[in-house]
C-alpha positions as CSV (number, residue, x, y, z in Angstrom):
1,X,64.6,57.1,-30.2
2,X,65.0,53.3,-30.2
3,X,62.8,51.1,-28.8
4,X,64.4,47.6,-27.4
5,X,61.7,45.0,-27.2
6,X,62.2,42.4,-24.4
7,X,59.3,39.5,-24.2
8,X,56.4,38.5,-26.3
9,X,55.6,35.6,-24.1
10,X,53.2,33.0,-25.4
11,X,50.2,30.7,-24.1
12,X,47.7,33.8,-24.9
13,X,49.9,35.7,-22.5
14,X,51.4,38.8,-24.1
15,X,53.8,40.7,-22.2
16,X,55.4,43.3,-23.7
17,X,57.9,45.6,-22.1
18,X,60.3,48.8,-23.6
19,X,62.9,50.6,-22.7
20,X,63.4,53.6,-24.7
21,X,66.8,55.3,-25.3
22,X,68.2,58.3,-27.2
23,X,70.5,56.6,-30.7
24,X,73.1,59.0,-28.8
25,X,74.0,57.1,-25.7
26,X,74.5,54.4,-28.6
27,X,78.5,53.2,-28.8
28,X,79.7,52.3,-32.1
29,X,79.7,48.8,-31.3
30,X,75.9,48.7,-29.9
31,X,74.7,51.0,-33.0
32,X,75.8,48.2,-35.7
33,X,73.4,46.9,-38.0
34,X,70.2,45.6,-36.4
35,X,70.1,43.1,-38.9
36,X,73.0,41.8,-38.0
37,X,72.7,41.9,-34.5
38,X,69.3,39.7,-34.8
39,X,71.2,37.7,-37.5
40,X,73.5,37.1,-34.6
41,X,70.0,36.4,-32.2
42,X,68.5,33.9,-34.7
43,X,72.0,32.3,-35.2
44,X,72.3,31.8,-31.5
45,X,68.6,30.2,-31.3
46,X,69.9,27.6,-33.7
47,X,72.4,26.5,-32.1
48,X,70.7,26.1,-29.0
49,X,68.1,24.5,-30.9
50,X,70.5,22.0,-32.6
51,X,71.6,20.8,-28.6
52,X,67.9,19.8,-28.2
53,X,66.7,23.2,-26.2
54,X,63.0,23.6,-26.4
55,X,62.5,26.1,-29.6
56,X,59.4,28.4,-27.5
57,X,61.8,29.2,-24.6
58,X,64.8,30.0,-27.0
59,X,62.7,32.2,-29.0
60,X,60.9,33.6,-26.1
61,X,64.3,34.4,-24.3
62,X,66.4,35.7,-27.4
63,X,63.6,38.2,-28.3
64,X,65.5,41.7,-28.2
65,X,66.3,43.9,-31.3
66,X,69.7,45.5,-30.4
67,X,72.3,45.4,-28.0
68,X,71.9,46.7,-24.7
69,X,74.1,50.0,-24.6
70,X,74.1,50.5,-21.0
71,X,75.8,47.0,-21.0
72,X,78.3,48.0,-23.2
73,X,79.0,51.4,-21.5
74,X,79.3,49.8,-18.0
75,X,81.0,47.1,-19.5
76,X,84.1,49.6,-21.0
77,X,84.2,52.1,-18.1
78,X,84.7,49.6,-14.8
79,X,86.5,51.6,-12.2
80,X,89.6,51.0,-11.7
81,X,91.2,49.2,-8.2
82,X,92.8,51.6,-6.5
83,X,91.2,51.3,-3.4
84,X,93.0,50.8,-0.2
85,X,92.2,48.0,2.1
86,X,91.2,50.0,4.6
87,X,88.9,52.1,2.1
88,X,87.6,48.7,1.2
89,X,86.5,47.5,4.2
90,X,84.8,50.6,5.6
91,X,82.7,50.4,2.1
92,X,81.7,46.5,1.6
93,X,81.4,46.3,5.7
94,X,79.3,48.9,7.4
95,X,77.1,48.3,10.8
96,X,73.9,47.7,9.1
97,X,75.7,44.6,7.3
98,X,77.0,43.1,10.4
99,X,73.4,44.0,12.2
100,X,71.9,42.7,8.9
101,X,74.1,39.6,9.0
102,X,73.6,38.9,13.1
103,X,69.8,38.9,12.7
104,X,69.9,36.8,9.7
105,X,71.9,34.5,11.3
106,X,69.7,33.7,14.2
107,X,66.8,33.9,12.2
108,X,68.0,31.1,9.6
109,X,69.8,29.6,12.5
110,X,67.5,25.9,11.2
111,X,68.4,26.0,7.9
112,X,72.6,27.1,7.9
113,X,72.2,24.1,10.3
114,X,71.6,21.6,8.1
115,X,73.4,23.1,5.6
116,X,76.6,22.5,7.8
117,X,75.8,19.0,8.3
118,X,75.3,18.3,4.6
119,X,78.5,20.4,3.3
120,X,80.2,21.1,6.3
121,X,81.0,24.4,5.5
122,X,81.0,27.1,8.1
123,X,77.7,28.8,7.7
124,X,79.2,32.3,8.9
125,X,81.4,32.2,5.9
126,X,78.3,31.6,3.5
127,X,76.5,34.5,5.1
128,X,79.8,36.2,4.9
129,X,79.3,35.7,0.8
130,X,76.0,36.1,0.8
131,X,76.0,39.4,2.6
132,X,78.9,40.9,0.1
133,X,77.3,39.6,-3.4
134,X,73.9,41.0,-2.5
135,X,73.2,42.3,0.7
136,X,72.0,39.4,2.0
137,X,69.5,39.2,-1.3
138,X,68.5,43.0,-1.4
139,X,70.4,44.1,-4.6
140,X,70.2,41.3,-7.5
141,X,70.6,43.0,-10.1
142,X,68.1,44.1,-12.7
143,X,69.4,43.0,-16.1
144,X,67.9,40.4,-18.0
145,X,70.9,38.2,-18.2
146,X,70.1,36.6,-21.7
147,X,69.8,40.5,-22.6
148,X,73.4,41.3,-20.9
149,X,75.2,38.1,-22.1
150,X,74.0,38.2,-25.9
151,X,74.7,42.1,-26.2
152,X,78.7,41.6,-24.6
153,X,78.9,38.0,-26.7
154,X,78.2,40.7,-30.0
155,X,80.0,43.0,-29.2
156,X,83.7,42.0,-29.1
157,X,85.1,42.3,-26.3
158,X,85.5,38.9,-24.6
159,X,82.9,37.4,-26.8
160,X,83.9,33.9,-26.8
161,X,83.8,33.6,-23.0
162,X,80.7,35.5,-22.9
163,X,79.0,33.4,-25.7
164,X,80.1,30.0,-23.5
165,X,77.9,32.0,-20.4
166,X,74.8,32.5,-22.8
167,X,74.7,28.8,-24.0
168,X,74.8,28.4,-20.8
169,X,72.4,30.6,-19.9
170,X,69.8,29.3,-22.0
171,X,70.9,25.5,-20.6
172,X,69.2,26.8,-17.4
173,X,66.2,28.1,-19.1
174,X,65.7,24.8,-20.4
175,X,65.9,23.1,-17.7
176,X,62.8,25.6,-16.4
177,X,64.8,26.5,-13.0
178,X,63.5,29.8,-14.1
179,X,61.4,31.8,-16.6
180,X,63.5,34.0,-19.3
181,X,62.0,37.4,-17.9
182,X,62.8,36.6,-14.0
183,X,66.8,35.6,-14.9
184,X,68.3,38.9,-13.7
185,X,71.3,40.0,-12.6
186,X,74.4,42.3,-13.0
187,X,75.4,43.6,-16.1
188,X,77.7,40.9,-16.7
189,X,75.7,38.1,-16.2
190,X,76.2,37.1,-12.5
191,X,72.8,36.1,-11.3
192,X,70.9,36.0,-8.4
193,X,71.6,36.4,-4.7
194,X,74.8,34.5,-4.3
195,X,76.0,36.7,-8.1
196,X,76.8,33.4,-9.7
197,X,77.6,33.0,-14.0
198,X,75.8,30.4,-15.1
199,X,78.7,28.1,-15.6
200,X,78.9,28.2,-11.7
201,X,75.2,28.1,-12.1
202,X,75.1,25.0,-13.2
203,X,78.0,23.3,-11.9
204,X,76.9,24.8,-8.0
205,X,73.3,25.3,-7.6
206,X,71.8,22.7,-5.6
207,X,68.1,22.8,-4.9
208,X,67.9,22.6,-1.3
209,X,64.1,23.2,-0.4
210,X,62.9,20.0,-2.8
211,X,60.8,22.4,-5.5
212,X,62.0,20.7,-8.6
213,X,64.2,24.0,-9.0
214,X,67.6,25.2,-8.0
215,X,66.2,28.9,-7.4
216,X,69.0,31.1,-6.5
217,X,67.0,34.4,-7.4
218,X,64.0,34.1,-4.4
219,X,64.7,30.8,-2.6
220,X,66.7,31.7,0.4
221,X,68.0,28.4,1.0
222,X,68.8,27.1,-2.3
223,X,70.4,30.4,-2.0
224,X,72.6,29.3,1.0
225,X,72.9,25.8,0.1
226,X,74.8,26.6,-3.5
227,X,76.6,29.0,-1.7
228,X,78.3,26.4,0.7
229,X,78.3,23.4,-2.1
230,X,80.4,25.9,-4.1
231,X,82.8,26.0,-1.3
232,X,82.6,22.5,-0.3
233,X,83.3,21.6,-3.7
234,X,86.4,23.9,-3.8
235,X,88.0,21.9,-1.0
236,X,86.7,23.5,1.8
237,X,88.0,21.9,5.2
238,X,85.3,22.2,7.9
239,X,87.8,21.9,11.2
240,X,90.1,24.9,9.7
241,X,89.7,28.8,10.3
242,X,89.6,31.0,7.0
243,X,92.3,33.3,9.3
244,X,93.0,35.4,11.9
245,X,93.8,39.4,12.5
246,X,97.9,39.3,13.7
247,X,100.6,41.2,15.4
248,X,103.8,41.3,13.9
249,X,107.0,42.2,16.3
250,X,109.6,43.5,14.4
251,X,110.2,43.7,11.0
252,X,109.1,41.2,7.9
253,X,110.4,41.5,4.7
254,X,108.4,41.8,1.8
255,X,109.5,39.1,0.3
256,X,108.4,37.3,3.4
257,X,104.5,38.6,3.0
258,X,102.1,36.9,0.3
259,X,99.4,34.1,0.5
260,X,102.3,31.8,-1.3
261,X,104.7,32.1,1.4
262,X,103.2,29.3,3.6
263,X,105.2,28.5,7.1
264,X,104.2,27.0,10.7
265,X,102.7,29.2,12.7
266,X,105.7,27.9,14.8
267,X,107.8,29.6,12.0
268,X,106.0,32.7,11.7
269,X,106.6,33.1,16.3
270,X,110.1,32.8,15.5
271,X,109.8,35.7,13.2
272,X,108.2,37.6,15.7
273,X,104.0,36.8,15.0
274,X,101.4,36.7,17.2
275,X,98.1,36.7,17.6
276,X,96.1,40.1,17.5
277,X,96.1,40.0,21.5
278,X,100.3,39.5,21.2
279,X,100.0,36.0,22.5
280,X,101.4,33.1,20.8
281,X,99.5,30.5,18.7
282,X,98.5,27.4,20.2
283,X,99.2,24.9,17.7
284,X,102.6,25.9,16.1
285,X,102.7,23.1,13.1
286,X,99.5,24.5,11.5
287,X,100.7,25.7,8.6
288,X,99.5,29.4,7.3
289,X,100.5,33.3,5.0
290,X,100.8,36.4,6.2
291,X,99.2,39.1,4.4
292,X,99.2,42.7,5.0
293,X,97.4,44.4,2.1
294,X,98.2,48.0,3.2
295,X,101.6,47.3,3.9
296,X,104.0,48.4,6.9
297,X,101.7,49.6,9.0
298,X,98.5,48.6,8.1
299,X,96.4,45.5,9.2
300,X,97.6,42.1,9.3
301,X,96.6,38.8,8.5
302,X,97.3,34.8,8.7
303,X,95.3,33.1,6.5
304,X,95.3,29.6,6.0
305,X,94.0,26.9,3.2
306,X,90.3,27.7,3.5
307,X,91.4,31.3,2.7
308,X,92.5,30.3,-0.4
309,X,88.6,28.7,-1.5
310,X,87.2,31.9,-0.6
311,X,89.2,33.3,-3.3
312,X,88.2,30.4,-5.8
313,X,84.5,32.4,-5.4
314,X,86.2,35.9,-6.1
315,X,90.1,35.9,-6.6
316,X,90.6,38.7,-4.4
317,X,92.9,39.2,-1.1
318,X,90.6,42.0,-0.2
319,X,87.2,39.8,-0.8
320,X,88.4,37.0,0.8
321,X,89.2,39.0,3.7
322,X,86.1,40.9,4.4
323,X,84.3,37.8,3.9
324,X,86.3,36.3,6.7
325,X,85.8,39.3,9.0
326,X,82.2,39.5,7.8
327,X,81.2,36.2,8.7
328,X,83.5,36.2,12.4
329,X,80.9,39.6,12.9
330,X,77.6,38.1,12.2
331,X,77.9,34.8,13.8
């Protein structure tokens, strides 16, 4: 057995937590030298050092012996996408989400607000994300993310990205937004309640509440807030719709289908689209996609530019949708 130690945490306060695993759940990778692995560590703690980081916190956060093999093992065996969309949506949108979602909009009906008056960014898309990254804050994460970026920046795979996300990482810690043992997240470094890397981190996060931290682990509208300046910042347009369920009469051609393949909605009617209802659009010179991720047959979409920013958060068809359709449910 192998024990990994996580935090010896100074200012007469020792806290000392284990987590003890067989050497056989060990990959190859994870099971190299120790000594290298804290040669790694220590080399890492210098650099960060060298940029002016404050030494205590570096050591404090860098403090583990090996890499982290559940890391690595959920790191090599992500599923693979072969869901439909249909699958999709009946698994990232269940009732209790869009209960969840409808009571948390109401009851943080003050706060999304004045977030839309400072971003103006539709708040039913922010709960939308907010309610797909985490449940609307329930499930986090539990990796230390200094732990889960320092074991996948050793071990190869990726490593230069994920060594940019641990500089970055410990740039946050500096900046005491939060203490090294309370940054979790996933296994690959996506933190908090709104899931983001630290690159986003820090290019995002906004502390909306005025605490002198931009907390988006526990601080629900710091939370919110970096949510919709993330969007706004991606070019958000506050008058537009993400999109819109459709009826298509007749026939489309593939090559016809595809956020790329931008007409009038005056375009698409000649082609036989409508609304959801089979009624025509009102405005026929916005301009907008079809998509229809399950093909012939399956649901249909026209999506339009803010569309397209929801995808600058995850660049997925089938996120970006059930974000949509998740924040038209709960508000």
């Amino acid at each position: 057995m192998i024990e990994r130690r996580k935090f010896l945490i100074g200012a007469g306060t020792a806290v000392t937590t284990s987590v003890m695993f067989s050497d056989s759940v060990l990959t190859k990778a994870a099971a190299q030298s120790i000594a290298g692995y804290q040669a790694f560590l220590k080399q890492i703690q210098q650099q960060a050092i060298g940029q002016g980081f404050n030494a205590s916190i570096m050591k404090r956060a860098l403090d583990w012996s090996v890499p982290n093999a559940k890391v690595i093992q959920l790191d090599r065996k992500q599923p693979e996408f072969t869901m439909t969309w249909a699958q999709y949506y009946e698994k990232v949108i269940s009732p209790t989400k869009v209960s969840q979602g409808k009571a948390s909009y109401r009851s943080l009906s003050g706060i999304l607000s004045k977030i839309w008056k400072q971003y103006q960014v539709d708040p039913r898309i922010v709960l939308g994300i907010w309610g797909i990254e985490s449940a609307y804050g329930k499930h986090t994460g539990k990796f230390n993310v200094i732990d889960s970026l320092a074991t996948l920046a050793y071990e190869g795979r990726r490593a230069k990205f994920f060594k940019s996300e641990l500089m970055k990482a410990l740039k946050i810690l500096d900046n005491r937004d939060i203490a090294p043992e309370k940054m979790l997240g996933s296994y690959a470094g996506a933190m908090g309640q709104p899931q983001f890397m630290p690159s986003a981190y820090l290019q995002y996060a906004v502390d909306f509440s005025g605490t002198g931290q931009r907390n988006i682990w526990t601080d629900v509208p710091d939370v919110l807030a970096s949510i919709a300046n993330y969007l706004a910042k991606c070019g958000w347009r506050g008058s537009e719709p993400w999109g819109q369920e459709i009826t298509i009469e007749g026939n489309l051609s593939q090559g016809q289908i595809g956020r790329k393949n931008i007409k009038t909605l005056g375009q698409w009617q000649a082609l036989g689209v409508r609304r959801k209802n089979g009624t025509k659009f009102s405005n026929g010179s916005v301009q907008g996609a079809v998509i229809r991720p399950d093909g012939e047959g399956g649901q249909a979409f026209m999506v339009y530019h803010n569309f397209n920013v929801i995808r600058r958060y995850n660049p997925s068809d089938y996120y970006a949708l059930a974000v949509g359709l998740l924040g038209d449910a709960v508000g």
